[in-house]
C-alpha positions as CSV (number, residue, x, y, z in Angstrom):
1,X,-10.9,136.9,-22.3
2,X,-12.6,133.7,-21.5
3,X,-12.6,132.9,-25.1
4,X,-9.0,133.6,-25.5
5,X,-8.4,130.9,-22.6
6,X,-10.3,128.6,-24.0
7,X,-8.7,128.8,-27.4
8,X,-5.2,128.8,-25.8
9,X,-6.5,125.4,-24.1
10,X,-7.6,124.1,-26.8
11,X,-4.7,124.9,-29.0
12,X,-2.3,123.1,-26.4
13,X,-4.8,120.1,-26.0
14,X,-4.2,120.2,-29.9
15,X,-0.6,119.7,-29.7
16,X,-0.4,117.4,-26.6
17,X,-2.7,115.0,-28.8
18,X,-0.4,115.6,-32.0
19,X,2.6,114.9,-30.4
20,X,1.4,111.8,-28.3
21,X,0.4,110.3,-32.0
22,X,3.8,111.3,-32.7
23,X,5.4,109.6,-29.9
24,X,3.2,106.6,-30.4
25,X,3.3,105.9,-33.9
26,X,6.7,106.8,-34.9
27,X,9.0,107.3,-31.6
28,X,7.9,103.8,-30.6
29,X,8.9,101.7,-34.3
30,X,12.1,103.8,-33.9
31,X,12.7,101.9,-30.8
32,X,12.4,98.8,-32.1
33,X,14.7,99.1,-34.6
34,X,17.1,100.4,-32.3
35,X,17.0,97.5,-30.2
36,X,16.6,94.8,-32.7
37,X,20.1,96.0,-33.9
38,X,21.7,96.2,-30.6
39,X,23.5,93.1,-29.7
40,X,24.3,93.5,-26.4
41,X,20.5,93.8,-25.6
42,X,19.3,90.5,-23.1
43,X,15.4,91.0,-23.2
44,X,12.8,89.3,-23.5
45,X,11.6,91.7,-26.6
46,X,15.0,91.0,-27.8
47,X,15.1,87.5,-28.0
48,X,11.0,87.6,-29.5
49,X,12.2,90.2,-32.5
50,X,14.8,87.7,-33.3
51,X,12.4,84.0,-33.3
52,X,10.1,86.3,-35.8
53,X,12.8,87.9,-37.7
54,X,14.0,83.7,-38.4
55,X,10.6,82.7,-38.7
56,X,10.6,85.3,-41.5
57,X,13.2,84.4,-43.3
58,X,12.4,80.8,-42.9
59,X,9.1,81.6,-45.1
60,X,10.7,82.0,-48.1
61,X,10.8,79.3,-50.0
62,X,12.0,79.8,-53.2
63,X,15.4,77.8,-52.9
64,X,13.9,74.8,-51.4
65,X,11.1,75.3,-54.7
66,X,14.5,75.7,-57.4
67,X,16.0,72.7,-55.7
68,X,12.9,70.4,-55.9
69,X,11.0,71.5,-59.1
70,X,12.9,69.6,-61.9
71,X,13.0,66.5,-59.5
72,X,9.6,65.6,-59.5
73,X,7.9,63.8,-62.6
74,X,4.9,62.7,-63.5
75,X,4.9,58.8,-63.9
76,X,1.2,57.3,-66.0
77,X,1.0,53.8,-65.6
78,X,-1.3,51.2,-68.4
79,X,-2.9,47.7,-67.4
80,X,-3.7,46.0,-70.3
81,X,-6.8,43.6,-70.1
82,X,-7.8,41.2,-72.2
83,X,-11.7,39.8,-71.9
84,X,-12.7,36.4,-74.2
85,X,-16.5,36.3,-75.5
86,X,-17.0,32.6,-75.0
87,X,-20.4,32.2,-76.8
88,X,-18.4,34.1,-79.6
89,X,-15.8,31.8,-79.7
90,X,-17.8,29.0,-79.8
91,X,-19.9,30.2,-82.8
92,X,-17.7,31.7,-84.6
93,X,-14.3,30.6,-83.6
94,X,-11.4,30.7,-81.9
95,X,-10.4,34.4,-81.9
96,X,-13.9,35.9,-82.2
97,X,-15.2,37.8,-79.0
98,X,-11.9,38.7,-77.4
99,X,-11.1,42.7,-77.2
100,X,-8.5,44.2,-75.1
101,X,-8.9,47.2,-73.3
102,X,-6.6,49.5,-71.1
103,X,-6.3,50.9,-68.1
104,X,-5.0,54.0,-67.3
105,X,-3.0,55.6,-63.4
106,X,-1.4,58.6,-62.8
107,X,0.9,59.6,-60.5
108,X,4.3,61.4,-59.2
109,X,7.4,60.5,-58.7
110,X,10.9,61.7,-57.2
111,X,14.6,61.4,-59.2
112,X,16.8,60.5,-56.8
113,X,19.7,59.7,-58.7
114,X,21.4,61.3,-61.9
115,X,21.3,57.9,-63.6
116,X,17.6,57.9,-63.6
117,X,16.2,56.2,-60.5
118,X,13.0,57.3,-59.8
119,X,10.7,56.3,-56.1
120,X,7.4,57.0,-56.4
121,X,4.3,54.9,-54.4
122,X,3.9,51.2,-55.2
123,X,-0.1,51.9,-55.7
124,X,1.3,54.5,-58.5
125,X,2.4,51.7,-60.8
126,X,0.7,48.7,-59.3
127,X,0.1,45.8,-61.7
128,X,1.4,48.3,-64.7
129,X,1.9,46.7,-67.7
130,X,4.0,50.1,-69.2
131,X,5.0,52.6,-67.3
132,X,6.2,56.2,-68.8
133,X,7.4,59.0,-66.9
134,X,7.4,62.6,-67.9
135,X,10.0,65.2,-66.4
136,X,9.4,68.7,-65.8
137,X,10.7,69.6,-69.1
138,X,8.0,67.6,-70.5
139,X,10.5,65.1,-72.0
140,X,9.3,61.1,-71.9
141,X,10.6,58.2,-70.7
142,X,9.9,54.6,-70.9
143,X,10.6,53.0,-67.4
144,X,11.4,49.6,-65.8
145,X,10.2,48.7,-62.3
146,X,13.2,47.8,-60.6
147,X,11.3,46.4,-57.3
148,X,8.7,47.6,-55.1
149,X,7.5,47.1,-51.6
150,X,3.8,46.7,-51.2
151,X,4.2,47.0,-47.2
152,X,5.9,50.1,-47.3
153,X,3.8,51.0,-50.3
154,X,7.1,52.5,-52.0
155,X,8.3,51.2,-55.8
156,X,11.6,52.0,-57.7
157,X,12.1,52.7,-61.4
158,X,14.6,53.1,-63.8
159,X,14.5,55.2,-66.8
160,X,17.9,55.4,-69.2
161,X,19.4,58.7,-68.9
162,X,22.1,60.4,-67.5
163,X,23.0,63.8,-65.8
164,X,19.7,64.4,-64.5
165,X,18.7,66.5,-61.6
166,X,18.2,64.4,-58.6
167,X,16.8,65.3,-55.0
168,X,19.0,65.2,-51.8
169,X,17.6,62.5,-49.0
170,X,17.4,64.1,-45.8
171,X,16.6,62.6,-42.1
172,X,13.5,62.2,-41.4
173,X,14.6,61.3,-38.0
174,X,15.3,64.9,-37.1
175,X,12.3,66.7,-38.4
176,X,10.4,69.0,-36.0
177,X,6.9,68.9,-35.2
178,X,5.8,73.0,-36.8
179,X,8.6,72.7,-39.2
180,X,7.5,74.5,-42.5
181,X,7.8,72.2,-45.8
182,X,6.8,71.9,-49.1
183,X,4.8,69.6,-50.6
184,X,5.9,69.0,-54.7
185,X,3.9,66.8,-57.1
186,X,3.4,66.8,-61.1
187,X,-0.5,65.8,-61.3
188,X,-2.5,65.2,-64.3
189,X,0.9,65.9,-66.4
190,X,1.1,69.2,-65.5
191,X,4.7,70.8,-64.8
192,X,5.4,70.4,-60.9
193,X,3.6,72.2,-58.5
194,X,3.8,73.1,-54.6
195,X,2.0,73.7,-51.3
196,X,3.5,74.4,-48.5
197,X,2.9,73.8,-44.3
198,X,4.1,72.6,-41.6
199,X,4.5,69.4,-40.1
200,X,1.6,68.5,-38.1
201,X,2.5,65.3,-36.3
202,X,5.1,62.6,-36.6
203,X,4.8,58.9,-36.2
204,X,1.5,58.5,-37.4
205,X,-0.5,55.5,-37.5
206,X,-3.7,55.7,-39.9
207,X,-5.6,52.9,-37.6
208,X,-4.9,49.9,-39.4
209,X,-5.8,51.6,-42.9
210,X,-1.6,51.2,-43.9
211,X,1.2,48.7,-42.6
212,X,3.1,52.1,-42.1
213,X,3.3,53.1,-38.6
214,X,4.8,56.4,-38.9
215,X,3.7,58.9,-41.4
216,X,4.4,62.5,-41.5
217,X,1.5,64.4,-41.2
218,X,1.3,67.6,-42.9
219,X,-1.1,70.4,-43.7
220,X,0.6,71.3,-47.2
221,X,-2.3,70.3,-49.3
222,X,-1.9,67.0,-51.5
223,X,-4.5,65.7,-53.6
224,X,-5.5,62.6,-56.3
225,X,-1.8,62.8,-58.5
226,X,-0.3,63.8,-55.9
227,X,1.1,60.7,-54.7
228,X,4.4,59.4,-55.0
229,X,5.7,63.1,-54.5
230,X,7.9,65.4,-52.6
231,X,8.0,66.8,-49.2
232,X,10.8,68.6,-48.7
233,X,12.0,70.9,-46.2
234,X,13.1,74.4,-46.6
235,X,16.6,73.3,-47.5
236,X,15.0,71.3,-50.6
237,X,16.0,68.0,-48.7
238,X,13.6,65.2,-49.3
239,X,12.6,64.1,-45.9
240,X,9.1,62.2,-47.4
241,X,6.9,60.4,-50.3
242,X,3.4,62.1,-50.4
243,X,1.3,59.1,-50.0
244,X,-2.0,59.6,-48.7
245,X,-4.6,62.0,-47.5
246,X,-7.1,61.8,-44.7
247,X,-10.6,62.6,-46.6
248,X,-14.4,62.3,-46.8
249,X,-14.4,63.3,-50.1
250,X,-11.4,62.0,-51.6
251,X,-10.1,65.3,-51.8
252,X,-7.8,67.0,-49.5
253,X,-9.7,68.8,-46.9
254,X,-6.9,69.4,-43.9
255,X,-4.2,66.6,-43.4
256,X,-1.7,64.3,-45.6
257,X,0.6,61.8,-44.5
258,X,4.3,61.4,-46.2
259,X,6.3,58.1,-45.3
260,X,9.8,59.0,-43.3
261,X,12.5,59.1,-46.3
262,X,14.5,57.0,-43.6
263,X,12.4,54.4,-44.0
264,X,12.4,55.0,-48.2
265,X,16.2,55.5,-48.3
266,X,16.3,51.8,-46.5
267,X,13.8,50.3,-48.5
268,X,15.1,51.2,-52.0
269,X,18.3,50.4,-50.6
270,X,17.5,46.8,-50.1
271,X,15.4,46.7,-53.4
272,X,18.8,47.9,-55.4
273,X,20.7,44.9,-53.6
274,X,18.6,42.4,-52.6
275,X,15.4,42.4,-54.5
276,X,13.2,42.6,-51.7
277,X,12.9,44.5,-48.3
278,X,15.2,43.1,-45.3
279,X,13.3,43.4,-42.2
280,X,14.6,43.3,-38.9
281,X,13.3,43.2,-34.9
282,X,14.9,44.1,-31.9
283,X,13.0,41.3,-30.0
284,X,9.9,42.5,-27.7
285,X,6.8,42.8,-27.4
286,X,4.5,44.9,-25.4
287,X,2.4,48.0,-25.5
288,X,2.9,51.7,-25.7
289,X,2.2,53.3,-22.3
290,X,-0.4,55.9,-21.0
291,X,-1.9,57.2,-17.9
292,X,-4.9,54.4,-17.6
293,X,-1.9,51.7,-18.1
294,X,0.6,53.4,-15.8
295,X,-1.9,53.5,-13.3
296,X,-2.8,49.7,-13.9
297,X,0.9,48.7,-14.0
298,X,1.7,51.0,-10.8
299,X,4.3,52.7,-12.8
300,X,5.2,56.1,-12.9
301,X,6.2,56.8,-16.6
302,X,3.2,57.9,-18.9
303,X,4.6,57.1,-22.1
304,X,7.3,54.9,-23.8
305,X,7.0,51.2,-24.5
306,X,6.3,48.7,-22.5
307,X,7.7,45.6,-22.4
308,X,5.6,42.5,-21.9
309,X,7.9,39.6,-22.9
310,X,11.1,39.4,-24.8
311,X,11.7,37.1,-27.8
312,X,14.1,34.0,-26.7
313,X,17.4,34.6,-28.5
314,X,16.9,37.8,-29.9
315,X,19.1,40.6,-29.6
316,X,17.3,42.1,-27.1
317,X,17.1,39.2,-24.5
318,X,21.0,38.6,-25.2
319,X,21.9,42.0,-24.4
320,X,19.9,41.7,-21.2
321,X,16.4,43.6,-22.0
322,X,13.6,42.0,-19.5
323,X,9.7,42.3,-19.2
324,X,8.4,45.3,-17.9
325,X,11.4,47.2,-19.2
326,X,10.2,50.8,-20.4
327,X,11.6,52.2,-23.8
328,X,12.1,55.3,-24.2
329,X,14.7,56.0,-26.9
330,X,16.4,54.3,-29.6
331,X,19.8,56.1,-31.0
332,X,18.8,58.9,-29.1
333,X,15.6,59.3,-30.8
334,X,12.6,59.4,-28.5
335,X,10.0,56.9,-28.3
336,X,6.8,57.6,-27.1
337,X,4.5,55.0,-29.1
338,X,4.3,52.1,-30.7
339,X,4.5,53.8,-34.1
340,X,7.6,55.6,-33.2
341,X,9.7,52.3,-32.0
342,X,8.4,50.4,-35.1
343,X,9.2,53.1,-37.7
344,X,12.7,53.2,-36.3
345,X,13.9,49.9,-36.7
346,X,11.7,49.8,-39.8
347,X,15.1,51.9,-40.8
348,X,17.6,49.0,-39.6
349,X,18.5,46.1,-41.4
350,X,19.7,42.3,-39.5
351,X,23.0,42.9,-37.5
352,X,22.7,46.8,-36.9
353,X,23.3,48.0,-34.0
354,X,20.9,50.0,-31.7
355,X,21.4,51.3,-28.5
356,X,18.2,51.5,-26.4
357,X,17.2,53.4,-23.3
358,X,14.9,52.3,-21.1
359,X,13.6,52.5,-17.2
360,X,13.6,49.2,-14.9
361,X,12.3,49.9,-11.6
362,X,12.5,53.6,-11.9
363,X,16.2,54.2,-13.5
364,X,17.5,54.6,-16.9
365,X,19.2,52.3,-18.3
366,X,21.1,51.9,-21.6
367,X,22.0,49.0,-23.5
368,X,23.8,48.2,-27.2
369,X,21.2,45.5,-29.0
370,X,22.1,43.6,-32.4
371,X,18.6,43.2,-34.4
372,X,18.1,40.1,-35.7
373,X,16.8,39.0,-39.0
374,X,12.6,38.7,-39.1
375,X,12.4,34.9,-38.8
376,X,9.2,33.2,-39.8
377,X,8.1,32.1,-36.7
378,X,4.1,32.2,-37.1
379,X,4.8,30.6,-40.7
380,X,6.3,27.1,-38.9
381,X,3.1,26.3,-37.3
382,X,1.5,25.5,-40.8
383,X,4.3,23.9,-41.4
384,X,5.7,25.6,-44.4
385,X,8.9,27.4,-45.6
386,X,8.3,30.6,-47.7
387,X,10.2,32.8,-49.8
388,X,9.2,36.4,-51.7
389,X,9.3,36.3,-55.1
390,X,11.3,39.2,-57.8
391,X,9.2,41.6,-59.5
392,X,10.9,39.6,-62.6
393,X,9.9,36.3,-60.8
394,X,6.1,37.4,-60.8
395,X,6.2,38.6,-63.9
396,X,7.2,34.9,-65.4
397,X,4.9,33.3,-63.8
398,X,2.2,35.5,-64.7
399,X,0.9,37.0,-61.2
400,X,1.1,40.7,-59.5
401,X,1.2,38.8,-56.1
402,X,2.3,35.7,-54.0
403,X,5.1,33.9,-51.6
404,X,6.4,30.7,-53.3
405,X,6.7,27.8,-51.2
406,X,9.9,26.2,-50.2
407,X,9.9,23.6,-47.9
408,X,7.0,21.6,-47.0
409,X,6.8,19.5,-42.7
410,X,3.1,19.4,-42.8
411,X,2.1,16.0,-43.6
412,X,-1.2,16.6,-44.0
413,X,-0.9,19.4,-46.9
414,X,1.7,16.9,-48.6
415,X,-0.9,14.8,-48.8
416,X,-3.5,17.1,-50.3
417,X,-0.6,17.2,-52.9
418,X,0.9,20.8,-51.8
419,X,4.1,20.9,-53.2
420,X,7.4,23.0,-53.2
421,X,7.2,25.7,-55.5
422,X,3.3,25.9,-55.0
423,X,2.7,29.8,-54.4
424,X,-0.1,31.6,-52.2
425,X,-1.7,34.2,-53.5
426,X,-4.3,35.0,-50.7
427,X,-5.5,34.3,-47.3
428,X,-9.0,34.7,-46.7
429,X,-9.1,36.5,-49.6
430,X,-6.7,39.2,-48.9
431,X,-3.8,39.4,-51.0
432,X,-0.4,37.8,-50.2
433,X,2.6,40.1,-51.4
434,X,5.4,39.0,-49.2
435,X,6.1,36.8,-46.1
436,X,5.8,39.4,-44.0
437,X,2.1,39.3,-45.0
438,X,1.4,35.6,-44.0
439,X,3.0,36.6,-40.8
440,X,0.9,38.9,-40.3
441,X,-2.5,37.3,-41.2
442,X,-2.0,34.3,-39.2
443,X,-0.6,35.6,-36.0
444,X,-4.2,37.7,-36.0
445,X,-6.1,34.4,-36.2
446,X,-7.9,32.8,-33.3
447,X,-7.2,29.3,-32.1
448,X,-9.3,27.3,-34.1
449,X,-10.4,30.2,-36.4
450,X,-11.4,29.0,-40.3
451,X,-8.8,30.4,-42.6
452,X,-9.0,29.9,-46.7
453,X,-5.4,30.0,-48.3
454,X,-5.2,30.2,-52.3
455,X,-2.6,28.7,-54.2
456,X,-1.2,28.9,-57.6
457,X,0.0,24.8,-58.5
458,X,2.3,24.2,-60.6
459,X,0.3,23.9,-63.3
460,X,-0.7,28.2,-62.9
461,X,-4.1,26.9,-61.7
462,X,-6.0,27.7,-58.6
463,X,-6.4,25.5,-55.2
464,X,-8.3,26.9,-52.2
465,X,-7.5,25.1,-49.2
466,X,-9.2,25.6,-45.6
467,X,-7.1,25.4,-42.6
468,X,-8.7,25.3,-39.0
């Protein structure tokens, strides 16, 4: 009897367990289903099935891949070198000893026009002699460098040919920290390929390694070839140029930085109409904010930035920005750091319009500024007028860099024999490519700091001068 109990208890133990698995392994997915496809369910579970079902389908990225594929080209640059023997010469003539050698870059590059204009990165096809890009297709083309901006470190080139695939720009503006995209080169000639990630960070500023203040950081990995590239989002928008990676080993090991294809879009832009890159300022300068300078300041807001003085006659001072105004947006976008104010009017051009928001004395304000044009302010003290020079202007005279002289007030270089149309190639030995450049060098010198400036004379020959 006792055995017959404990079989019946065991039997029903049995079925207990049997249907609980049931219950728990197929009742339960039922429910989900069930409740994923009711509408009119408000829950929490709800609302979570539906994020992850999106995230899903935001994974694929085969349409952003078709979109972007036949875009991207490989562009190879040569620099062509030639290297006199002069004992050679000597013994055995003029014409004896000399050799020429090349030198070979490669790179990637983004159609973004059907006529055939191609951006890629300036340090792609930097002092190039040729330049030849090859499609997807693996079809070749001889191309022209249109202009480039070494600042921004973005070039233009043109190849002839028509009804090509081209990339759509998107804004970079509205790209979302966690935002999956794609990262699309064509290395070592290979036909394009792609990583994908997600955004990382915006605004970044690689510590004084770039004039760029705002990269996109991403995790899609980008390595040496890479450069000059695509990142697109999952649309198959272009929202950046592959540009750089932060590595020990020259390889990618985590992170790469894309500049903002705002900041491309203007910059080929003014290459197409201008030549060169129009830059603009809204007319302050300060700090961006944290805790330790909040607390210094005895000001409440933690980040934005802070304004320590205001340019006379800018657009900022006219539209009636003061010191120790706090920024906080510009168009809406929001500023945080320095890098994310500079990288938005690095979109603007002289005459735009921005309206900026910003605290004074604990409310928000909100004004409509004109930029002004980037005057050359730090260049007057030396008493010089400069202007950049055309890629085609270079290329006559002969040089990958300089800022020609225009107009000469200091007495003292006139008398050295400085003249107008002198160009400077370098400032303590650092390359000159635009104005911006001088600018830049000279308002980082201390009073009474020694500062070497090389010049090309008239003549194409060298002059070093020194400057206290």
């Amino acid at each position: 009897m006792k055995k017959i109990i404990s079989l019946v208890l065991i039997s029903a133990l049995g079925g207990a367990i049997t249907l609980g698995s049931y219950l728990l392994f197929f009742e339960k997915s039922q429910f989900i289903t069930d409740q994923k496809e009711n509408s009119d369910l408000k829950t929490g579970n709800t609302n979570y099935t539906s994020a992850y079902s999106a995230s899903t389908e935001n994974t694929d990225f085969t349409i952003a891949a078709e979109k972007t594929l036949n875009t991207v080209v490989h562009v190879k640059n040569t620099m062509y070198k030639t290297v006199k023997d002069p004992f050679a010469e000597y013994f055995y003539g003029e014409g004896y000893g000399t050799r020429q050698y090349s030198q070979i870059g490669t790179g990637s590059g983004v159609i973004i026009a059907a006529d055939g204009y191609i951006v890629t990165n300036n340090h792609v096809i930097k002092n190039a002699t040729d330049i030849e890009v090859t499609m997807d297709n693996k079809r070749t083309y001889k191309a022209k460098l249109i202009g480039a901006d070494p600042s921004n470190d973005i070039a233009l080139l043109k190849i002839e040919a028509k009804n090509l695939s081209y990339i759509t720009l998107g804004d970079s503006d509205n790209v979302k920290v966690g935002e999956w995209v794609l990262a699309v080169g064509n290395p070592y000639n290979l036909t394009s390929t792609v990583t994908a990630g997600i955004i990382s960070a915006k605004g970044r500023d690689l510590d004084g390694t770039s004039n760029i203040d705002s990269f996109l950081q991403t995790d899609a990995a980008v390595n040496v070839g890479n450069s000059g590239g695509a990142l697109v989002n999952i649309r198959g928008e272009l929202i950046g140029i592959n540009t750089a990676i932060s590595s020990m080993t020259g390889s990618f090991i985590g992170y790469s930085f894309a500049i903002p294809s705002n900041i491309v879009k203007k910059v080929i832009e003014d290459l197409m109409e201008f030549g060169n890159v129009q830059k603009a300022i809204l007319g302050v300068n300060g700090v961006e904010l944290d805790s330790e300078l909040a607390d210094k300041l005895n000001i409440e807001n933690t980040s934005g930035f802070y304004i320590s003085n205001v340019i006379e006659n800018s657009g900022a001072q006219k539209a009636g920005i003061k010191a120790n105004d706090i920024i906080v947006k510009l168009d809406q976008v929001k500023i945080t750091t320095f890098a994310d104010l500079n990288g938005y009017i690095s979109t603007k051009r002289a005459n735009d319009i921005v309206n900026v928001a910003f605290f004074r004395n604990g409310k928000m304000r909100d004004v409509n500024v004109t930029l002004i044009k980037y005057e050359l302010t730090k260049v007057a003290a030396l008493g010089l007028d400069l202007e950049n020079l055309t890629p085609v202007e270079l290329k006559k005279l002969n040089i990958s860099n300089g800022v020609r002289i225009t107009e000469i007030t200091n007495k003292e270089l006139a008398n050295y024999g400085v003249k107008k149309g002198y160009v400077i190639i370098s400032i303590d030995d650092n390359k000159v490519y635009n104005v911006n450049d001088v600018n830049n060098m000279i308002a980082n010198k201390s009073s009474g700091e020694v500062m070497r400036i090389e010049m090309r004379n008239l003549k194409g020959e060298q002059e070093r001068y020194i400057f206290r």
